[in-house]
C-alpha positions in Angstrom: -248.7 -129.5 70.7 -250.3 -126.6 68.5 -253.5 -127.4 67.1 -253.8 -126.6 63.2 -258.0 -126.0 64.1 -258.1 -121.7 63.7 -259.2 -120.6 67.6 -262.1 -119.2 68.6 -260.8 -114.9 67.8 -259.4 -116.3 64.5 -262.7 -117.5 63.2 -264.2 -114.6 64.3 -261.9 -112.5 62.3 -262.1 -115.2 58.9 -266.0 -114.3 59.2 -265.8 -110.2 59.6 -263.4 -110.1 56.4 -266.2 -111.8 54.4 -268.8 -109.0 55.3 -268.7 -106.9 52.5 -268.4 -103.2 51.9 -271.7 -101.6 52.6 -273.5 -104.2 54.7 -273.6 -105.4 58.3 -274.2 -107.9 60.5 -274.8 -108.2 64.2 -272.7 -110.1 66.9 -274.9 -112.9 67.6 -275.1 -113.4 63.8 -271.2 -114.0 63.3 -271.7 -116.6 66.9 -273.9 -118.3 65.0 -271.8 -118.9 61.9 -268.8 -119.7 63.9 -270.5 -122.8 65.2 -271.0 -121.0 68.9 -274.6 -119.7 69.0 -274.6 -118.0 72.5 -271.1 -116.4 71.9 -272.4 -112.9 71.1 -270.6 -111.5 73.8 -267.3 -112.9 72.9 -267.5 -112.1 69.6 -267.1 -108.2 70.8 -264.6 -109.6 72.8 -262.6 -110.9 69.9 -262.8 -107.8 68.0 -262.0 -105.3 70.7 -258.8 -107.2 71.2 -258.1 -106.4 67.5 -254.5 -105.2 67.3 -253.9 -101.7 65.6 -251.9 -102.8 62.8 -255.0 -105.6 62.2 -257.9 -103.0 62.3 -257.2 -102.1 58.3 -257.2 -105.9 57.8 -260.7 -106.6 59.4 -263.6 -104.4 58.9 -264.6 -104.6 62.5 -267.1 -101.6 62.4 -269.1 -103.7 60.1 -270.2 -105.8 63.0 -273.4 -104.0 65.1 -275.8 -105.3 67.5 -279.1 -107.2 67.1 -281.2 -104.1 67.1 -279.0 -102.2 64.6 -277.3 -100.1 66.3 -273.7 -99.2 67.5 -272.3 -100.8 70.8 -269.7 -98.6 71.9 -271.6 -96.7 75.0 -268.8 -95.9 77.0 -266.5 -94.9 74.3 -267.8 -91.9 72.6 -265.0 -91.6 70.2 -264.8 -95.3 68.8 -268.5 -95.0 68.6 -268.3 -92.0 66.5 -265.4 -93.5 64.3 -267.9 -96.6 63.6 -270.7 -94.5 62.4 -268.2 -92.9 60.0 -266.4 -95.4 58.7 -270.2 -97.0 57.9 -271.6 -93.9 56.5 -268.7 -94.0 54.3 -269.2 -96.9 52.8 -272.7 -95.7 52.5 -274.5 -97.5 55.7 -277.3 -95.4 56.3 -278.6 -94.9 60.0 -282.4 -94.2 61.0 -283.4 -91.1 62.9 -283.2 -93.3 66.1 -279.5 -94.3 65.6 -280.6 -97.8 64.2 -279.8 -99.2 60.5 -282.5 -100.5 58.5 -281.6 -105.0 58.1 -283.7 -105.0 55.5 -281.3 -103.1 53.7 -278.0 -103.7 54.8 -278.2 -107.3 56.5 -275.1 -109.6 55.8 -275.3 -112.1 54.7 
């Protein structure tokens, strides 16, 4: 029997398509607001396992970690694709790779 309740990965997705163009918020943030405070971790999960033809659909770069900065150490290029597709929507990073809250915190 299928549950009607949206899972876990679907939540997280509902909440990244509310962050707005030109702002960000961290992991732990978006665990928090889907009812699962220490979910951080599964939150990158969630949106790693975003399917191609979904990436257009949820602004997963849009989603940073708690000190600001991109998480992507061990994949240069999808690192380097996040920092773009921010800086295009005119995210602005720090000289130490970090982006000010203050200024860009959702929500």
């Amino acid at each position: 029997m299928k549950s009607d309740k949206p899972n876990f990965y679907e939540i997280v997705y509902q909440i990244t398509k509310s962050i707005p163009k030109g702002k960000v918020t961290s992991y732990g943030r978006i665990a928090v607001l889907s009812g699962n405070p220490r979910a951080a971790r599964a939150v990158g999960y969630a949106l790693n396992a975003l399917k191609k033809d979904k990436e257009q659909e949820v602004p997963w770069q849009r989603v940073i970690n708690a000190s600001g900065a991109i998480s992507f150490k061990s994949d240069t290029s999808r690192a380097i694709l996040q920092r773009k597709l921010l800086e295009s929507e005119g995210i602005v990073f720090q000289e130490n790779d970090r982006v000010d809250w203050k200024l860009f915190e959702w929500p």
